[in-house]
The first five atom37 places (N, CA, C, CB, O) and aatype in JSON, in Angstrom:
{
  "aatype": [20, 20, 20, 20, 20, 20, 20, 20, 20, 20, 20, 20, 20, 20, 20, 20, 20, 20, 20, 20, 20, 20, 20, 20, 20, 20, 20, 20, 20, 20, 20, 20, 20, 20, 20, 20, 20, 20, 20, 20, 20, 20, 20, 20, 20, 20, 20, 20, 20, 20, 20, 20, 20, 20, 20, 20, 20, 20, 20, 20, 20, 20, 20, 20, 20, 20, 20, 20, 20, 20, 20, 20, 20, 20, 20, 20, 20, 20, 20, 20, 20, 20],
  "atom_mask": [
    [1, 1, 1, 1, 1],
    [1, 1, 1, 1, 1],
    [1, 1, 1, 1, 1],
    [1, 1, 1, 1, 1],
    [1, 1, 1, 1, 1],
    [1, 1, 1, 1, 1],
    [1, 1, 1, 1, 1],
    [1, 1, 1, 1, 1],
    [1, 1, 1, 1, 1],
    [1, 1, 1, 1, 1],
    [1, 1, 1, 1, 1],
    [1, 1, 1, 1, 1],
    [1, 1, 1, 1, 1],
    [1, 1, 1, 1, 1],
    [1, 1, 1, 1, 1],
    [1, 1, 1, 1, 1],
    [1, 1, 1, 1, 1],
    [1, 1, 1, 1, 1],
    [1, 1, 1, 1, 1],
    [1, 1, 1, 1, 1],
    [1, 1, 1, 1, 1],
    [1, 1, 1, 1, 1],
    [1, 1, 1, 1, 1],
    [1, 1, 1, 1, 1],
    [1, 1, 1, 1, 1],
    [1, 1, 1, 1, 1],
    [1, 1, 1, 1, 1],
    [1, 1, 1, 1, 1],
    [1, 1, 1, 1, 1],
    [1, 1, 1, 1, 1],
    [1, 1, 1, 1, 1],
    [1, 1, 1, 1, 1],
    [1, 1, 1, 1, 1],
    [1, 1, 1, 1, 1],
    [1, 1, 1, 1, 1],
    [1, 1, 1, 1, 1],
    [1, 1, 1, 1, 1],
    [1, 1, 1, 1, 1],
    [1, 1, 1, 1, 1],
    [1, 1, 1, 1, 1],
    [1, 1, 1, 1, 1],
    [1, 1, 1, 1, 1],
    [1, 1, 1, 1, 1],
    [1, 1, 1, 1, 1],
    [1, 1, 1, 1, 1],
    [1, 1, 1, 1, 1],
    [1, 1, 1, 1, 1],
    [1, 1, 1, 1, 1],
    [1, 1, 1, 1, 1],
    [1, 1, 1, 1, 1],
    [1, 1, 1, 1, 1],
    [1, 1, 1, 1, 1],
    [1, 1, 1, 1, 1],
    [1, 1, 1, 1, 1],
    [1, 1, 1, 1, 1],
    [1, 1, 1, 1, 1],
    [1, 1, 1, 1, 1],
    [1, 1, 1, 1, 1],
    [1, 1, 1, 1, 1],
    [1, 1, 1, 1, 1],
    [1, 1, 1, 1, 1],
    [1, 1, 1, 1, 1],
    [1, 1, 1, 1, 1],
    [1, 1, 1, 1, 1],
    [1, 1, 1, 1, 1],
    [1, 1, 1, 1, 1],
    [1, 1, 1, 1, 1],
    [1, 1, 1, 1, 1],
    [1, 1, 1, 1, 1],
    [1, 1, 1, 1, 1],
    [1, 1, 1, 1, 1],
    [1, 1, 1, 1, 1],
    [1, 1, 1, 1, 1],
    [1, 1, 1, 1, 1],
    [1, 1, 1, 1, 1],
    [1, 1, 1, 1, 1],
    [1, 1, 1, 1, 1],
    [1, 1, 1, 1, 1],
    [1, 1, 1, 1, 1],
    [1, 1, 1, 1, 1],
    [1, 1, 1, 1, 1],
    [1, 1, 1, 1, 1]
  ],
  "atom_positions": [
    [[11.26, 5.7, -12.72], [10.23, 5.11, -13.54], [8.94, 5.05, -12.72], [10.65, 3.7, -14.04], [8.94, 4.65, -11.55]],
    [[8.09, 5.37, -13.21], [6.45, 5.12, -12.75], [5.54, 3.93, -13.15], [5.63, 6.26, -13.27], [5.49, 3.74, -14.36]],
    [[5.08, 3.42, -12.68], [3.99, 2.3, -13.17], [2.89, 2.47, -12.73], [4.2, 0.98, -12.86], [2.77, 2.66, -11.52]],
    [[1.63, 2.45, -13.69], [0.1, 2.57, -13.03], [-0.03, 0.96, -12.73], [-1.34, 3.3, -14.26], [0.64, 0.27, -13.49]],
    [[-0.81, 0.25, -11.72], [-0.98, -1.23, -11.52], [-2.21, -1.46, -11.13], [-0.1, -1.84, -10.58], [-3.14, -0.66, -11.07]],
    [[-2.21, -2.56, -10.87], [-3.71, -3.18, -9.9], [-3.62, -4.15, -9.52], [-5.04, -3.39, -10.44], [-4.63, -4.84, -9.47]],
    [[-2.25, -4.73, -9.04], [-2.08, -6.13, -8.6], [-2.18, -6.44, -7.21], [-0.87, -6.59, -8.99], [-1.7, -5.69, -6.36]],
    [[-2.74, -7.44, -6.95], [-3.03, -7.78, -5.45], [-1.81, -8.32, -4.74], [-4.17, -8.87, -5.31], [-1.46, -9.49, -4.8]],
    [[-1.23, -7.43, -4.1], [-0.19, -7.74, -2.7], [-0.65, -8.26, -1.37], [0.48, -6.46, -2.23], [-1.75, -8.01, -0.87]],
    [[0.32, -9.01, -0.82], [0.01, -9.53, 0.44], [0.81, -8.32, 1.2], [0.52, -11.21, 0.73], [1.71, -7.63, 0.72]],
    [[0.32, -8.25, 2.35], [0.68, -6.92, 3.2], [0.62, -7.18, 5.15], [-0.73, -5.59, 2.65], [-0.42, -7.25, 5.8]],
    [[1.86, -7.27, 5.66], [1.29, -7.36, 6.72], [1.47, -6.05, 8.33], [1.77, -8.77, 6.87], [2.43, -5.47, 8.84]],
    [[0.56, -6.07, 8.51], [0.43, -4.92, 9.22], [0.69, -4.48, 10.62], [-0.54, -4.71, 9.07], [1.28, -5.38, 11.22]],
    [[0.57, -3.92, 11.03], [0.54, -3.81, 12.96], [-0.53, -2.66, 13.24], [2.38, -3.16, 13.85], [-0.64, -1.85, 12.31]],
    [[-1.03, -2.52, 13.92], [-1.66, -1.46, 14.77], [-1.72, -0.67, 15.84], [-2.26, -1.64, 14.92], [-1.73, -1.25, 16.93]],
    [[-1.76, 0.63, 15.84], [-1.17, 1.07, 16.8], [-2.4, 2.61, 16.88], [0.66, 1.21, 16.46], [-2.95, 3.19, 15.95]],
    [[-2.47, 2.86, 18.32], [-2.98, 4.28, 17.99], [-4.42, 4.47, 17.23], [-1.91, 4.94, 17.07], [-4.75, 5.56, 16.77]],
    [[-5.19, 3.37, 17.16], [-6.6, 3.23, 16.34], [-6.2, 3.3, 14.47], [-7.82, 4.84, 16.91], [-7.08, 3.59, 13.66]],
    [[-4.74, 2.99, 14.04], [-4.13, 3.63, 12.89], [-3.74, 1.86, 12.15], [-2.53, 4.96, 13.41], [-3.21, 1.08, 12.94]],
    [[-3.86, 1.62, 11.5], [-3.44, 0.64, 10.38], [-2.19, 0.9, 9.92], [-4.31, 0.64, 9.22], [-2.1, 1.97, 9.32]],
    [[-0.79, -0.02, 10.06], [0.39, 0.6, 10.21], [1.11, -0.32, 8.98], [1.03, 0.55, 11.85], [1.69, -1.28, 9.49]],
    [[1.22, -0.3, 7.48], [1.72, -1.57, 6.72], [3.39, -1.39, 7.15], [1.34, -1.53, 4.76], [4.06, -0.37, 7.37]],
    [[3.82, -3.17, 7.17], [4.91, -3.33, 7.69], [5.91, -4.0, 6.26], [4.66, -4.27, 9.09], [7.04, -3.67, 5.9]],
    [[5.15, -4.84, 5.79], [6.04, -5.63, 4.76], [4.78, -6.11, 3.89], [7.12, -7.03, 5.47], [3.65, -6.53, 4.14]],
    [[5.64, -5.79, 2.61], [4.32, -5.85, 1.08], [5.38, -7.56, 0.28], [4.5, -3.39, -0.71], [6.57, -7.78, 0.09]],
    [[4.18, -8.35, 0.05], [4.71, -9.42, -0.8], [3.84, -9.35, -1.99], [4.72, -10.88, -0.13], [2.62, -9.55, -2.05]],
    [[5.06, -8.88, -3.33], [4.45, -8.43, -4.76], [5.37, -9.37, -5.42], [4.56, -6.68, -5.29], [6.57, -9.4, -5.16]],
    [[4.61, -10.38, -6.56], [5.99, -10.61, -7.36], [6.76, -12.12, -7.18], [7.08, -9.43, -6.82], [7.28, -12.86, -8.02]],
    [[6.63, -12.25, -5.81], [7.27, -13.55, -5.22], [8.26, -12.69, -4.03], [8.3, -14.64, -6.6], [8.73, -13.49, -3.22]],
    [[8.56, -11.58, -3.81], [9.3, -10.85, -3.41], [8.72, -10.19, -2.36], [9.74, -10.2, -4.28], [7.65, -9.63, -2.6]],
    [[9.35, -10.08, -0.76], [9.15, -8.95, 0.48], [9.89, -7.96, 0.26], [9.49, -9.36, 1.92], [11.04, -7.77, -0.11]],
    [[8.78, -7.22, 0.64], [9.6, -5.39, 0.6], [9.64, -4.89, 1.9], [8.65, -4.0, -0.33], [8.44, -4.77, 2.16]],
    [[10.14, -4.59, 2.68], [10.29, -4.1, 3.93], [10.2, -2.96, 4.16], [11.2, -4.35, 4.39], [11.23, -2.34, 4.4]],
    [[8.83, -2.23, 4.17], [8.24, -0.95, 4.23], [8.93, -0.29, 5.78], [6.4, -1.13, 4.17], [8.9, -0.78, 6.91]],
    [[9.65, 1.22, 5.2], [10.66, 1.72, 5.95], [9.61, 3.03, 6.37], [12.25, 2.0, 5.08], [9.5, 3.61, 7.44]],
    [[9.09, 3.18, 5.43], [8.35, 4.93, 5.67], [6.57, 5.17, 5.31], [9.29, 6.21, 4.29], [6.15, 5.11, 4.15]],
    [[5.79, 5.39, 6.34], [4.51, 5.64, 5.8], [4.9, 6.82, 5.16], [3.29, 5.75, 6.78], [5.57, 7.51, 5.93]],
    [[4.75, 7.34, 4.01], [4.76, 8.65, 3.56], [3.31, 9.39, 4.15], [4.89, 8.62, 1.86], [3.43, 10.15, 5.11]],
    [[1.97, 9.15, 3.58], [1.0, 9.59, 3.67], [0.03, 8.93, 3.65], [0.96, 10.25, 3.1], [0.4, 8.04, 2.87]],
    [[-1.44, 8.55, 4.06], [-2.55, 8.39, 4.69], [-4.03, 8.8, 3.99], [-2.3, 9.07, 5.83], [-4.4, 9.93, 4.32]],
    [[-4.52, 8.42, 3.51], [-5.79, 9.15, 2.68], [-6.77, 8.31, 2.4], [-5.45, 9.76, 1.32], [-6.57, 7.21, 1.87]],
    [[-7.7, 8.67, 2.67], [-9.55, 7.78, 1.9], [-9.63, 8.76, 0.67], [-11.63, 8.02, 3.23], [-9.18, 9.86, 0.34]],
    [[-10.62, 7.53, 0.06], [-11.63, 8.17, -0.96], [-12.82, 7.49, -1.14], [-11.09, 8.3, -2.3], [-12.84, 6.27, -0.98]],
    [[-14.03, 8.22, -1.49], [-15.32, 7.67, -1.6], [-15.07, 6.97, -2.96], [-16.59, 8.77, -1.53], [-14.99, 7.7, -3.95]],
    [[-14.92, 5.6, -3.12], [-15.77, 5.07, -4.35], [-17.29, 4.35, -4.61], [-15.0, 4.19, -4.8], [-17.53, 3.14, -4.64]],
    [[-18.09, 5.31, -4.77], [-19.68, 4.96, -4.81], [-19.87, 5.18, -3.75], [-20.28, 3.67, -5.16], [-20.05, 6.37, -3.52]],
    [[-19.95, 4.09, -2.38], [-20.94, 4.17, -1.35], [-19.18, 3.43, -0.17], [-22.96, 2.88, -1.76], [-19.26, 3.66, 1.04]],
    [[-18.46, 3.0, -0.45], [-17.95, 2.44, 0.29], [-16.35, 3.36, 0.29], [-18.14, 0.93, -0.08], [-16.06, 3.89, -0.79]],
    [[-15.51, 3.49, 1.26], [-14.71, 4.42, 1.66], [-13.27, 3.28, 1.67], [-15.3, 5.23, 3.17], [-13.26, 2.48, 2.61]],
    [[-12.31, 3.23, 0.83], [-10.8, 2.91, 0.49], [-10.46, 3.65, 1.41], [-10.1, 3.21, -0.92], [-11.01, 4.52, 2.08]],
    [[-8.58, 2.82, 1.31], [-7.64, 4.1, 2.03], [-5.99, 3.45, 1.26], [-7.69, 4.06, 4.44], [-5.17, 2.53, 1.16]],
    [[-6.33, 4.55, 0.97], [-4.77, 4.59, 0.38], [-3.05, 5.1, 1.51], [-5.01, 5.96, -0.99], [-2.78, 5.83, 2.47]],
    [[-2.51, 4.37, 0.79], [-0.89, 4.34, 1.89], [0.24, 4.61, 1.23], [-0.41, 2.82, 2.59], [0.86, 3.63, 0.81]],
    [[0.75, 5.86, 0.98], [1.96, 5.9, -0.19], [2.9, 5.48, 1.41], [2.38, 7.92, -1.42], [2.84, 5.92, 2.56]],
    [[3.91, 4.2, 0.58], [4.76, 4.0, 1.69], [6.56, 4.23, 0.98], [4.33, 2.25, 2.4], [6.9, 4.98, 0.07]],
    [[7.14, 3.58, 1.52], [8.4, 3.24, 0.58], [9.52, 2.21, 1.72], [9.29, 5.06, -0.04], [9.6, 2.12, 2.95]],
    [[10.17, 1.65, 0.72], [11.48, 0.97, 1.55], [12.48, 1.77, 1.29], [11.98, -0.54, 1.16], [12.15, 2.96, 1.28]],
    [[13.9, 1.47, 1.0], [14.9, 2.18, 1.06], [15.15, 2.06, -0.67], [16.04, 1.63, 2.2], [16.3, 2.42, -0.91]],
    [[14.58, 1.75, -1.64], [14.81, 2.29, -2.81], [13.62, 2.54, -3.92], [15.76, 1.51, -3.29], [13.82, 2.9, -5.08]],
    [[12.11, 2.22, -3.21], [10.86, 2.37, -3.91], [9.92, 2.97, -3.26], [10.36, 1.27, -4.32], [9.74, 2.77, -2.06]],
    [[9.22, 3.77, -3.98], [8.0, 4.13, -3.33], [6.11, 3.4, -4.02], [8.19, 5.93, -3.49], [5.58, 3.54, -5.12]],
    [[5.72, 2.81, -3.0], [4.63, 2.03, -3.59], [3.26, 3.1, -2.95], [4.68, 0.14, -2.98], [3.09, 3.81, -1.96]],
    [[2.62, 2.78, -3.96], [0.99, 3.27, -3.76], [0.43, 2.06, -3.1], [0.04, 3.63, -5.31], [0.83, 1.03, -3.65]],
    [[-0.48, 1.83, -1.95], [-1.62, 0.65, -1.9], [-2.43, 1.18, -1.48], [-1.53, -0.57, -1.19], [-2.44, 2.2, -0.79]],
    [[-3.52, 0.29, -1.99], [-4.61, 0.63, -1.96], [-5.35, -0.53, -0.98], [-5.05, 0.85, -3.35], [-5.62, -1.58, -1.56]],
    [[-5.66, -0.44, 0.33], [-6.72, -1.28, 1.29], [-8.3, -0.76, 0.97], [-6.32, -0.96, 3.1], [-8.69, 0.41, 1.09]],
    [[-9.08, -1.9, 0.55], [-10.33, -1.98, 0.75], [-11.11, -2.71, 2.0], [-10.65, -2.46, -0.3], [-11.3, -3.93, 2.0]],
    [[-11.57, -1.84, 3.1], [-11.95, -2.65, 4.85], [-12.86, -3.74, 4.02], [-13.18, -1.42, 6.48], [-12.7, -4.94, 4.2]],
    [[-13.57, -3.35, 3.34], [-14.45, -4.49, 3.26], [-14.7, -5.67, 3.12], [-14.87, -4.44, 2.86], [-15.65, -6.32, 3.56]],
    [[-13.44, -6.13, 2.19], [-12.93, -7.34, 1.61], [-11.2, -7.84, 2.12], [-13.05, -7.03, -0.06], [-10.66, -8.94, 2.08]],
    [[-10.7, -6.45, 2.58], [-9.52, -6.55, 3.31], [-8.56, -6.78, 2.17], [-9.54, -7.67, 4.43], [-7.48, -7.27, 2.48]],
    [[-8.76, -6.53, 1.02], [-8.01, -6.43, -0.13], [-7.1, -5.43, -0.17], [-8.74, -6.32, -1.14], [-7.26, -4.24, 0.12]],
    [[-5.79, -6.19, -0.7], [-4.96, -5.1, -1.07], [-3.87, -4.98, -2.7], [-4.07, -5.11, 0.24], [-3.51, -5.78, -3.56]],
    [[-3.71, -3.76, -2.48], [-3.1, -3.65, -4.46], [-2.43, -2.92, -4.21], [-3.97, -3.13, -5.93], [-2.56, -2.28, -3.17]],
    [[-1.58, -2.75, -4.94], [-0.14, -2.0, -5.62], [-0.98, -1.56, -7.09], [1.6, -3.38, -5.94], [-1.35, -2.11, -8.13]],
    [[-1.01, 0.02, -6.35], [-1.61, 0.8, -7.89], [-0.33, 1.56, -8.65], [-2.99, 2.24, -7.49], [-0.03, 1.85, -9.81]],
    [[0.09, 1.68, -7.67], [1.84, 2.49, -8.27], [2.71, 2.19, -7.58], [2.15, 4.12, -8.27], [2.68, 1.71, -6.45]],
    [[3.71, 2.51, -8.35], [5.49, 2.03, -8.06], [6.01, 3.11, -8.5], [6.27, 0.63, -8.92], [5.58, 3.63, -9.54]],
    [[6.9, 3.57, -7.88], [8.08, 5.02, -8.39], [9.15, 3.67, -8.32], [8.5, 6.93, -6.88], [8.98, 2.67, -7.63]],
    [[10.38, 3.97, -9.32], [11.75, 3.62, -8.71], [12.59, 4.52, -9.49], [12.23, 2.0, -8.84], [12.19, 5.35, -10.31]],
    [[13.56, 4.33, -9.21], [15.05, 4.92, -9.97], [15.36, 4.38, -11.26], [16.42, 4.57, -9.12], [15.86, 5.12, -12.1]],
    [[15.08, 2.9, -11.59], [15.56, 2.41, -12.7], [14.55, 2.17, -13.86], [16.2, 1.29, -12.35], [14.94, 1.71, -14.94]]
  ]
}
């Protein structure tokens, strides 16, 4: 199943390597224990530069979306199995 979203997750991170590393996403009332960065990417919206993080645990894959500016973060998508 797929879901488009925009909900604000708590996310906490580590750093390593000059790299922003998400460790564990709280969506829901619920921790997810992020197992895999999949992939890494910006995009220009208007004047200010996002970065997106497809990650996953051991049965979901989440989209987030970090904004540096505000340090905001969202769950724009969800893959699962069910």
């Amino acid at each position: 199943m797929h879901e488009l979203l925009n909900d604000p997750v708590d996310v906490m991170v580590s750093f390593a390597d000059n790299r922003v590393l998400p460790r564990t996403m709280r969506w829901n009332q619920k921790d997810y224990k992020i197992e895999n960065i999949n992939l890494v990417h910006t995009v220009r919206e208007g004047r200010k530069k996002v970065f997106y993080f497809s990650v996953s645990d051991l049965n979901n894959y989440f989209k987030l979306k970090l904004d540096p500016e505000n340090l905001d973060w969202r769950l724009v998508e969800l893959y699962t199995d069910g």
